[in-house]
MILUMMI-404735 format. One record per residue (C-alpha): residue number from 1; residue in one letter; x, y, z. Coordinates in steps of 0.05 Angstrom, whole numbers, plus 32768, in hexadecimal, padded with zeros to 4 digits. Example, Ala and Ser with C-alpha at 12.3 -4.5 7.8 and 13.67 -1.06 7.14 Angstrom:
BEGIN
- num|residu|px|py|pz
- 1|a|80F6|7FA6|809C
- 2|s|8111|7FEB|808F
// end
This chain:
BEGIN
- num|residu|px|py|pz
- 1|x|7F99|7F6E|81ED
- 2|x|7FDE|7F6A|820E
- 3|x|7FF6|7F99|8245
- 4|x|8033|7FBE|8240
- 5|x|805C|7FEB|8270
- 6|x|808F|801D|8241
- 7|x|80B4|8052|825A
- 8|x|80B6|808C|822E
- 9|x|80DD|80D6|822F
- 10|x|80BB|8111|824A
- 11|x|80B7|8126|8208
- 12|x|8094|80F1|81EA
- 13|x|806A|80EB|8226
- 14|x|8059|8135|8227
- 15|x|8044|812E|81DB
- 16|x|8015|80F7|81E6
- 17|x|7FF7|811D|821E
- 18|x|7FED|8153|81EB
- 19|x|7FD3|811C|81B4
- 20|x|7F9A|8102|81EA
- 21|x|7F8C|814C|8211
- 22|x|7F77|8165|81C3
- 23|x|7F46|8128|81BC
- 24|x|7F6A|810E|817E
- 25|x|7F68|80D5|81A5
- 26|x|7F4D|80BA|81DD
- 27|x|7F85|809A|81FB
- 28|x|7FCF|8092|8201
- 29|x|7FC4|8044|81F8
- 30|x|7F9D|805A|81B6
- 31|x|7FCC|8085|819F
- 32|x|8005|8058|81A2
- 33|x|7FE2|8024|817C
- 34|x|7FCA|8052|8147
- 35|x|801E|8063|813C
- 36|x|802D|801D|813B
- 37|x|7FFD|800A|810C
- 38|x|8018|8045|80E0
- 39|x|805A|8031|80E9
- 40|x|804A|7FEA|80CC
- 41|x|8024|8003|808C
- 42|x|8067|8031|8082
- 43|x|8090|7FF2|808C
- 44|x|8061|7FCB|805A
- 45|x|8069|8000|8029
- 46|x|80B4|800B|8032
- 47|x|80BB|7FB5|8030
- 48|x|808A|7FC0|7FE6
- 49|x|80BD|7FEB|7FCE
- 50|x|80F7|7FCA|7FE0
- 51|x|80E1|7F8D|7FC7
- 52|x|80D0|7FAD|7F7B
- 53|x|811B|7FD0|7F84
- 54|x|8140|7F8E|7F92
- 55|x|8111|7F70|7F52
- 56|x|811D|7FB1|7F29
- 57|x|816D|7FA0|7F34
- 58|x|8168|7F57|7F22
- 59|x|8144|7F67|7EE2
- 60|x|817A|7F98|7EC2
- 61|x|8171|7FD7|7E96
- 62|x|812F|8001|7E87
- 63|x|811F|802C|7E50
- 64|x|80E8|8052|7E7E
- 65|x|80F6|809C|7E9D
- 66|x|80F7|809E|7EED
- 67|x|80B0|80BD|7EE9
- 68|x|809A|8083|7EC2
- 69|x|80B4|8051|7EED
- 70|x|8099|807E|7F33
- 71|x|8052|8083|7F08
- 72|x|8056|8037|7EFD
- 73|x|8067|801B|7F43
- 74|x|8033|8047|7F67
- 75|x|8003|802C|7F3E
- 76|x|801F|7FE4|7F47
- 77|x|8016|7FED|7F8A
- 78|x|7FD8|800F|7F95
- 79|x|7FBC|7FD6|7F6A
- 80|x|7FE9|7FA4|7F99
- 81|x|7FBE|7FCA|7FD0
- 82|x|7F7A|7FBB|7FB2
- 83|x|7F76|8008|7FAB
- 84|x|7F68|8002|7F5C
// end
């Protein structure tokens, strides 16, 4: 595993203090990790989405209601995500 040295705010610091001292987790090193790989799920999702937008665009008009097309996509995707 690579080593890194980061600086962070007092603030920041302070709250991972707080995150490790209430044995969510058992480290700041742990904890760190677990935000980053949150952070990358969010990004795939956000990167799913945009990509269906951009294709939504390209393909012109739709005759289905904005709860249609919201019902539709997360299904799409939770399919996408091997979730169905």
């Amino acid at each position: 595993m690579a080593r890194q040295r980061i600086s962070l705010t007092k603030p920041n610091d302070e709250w991972l203090k707080a995150q490790v001292d209430s044995e969510a987790y058992s480290s700041k090193s742990e904890l760190v990790n677990d935000l980053i790989r949150q952070a990358r799920e969010q990004q795939k999702q956000v990167d799913w989405i945009r990509a269906k937008l951009i294709k939504a665009e390209r393909s012109g008009f739709t005759y289905m209601s904005p709860e249609e097309i919201l019902a539709q996509s997360k299904k799409n995707w939770a399919i996408s995500n091997g979730l169905l």
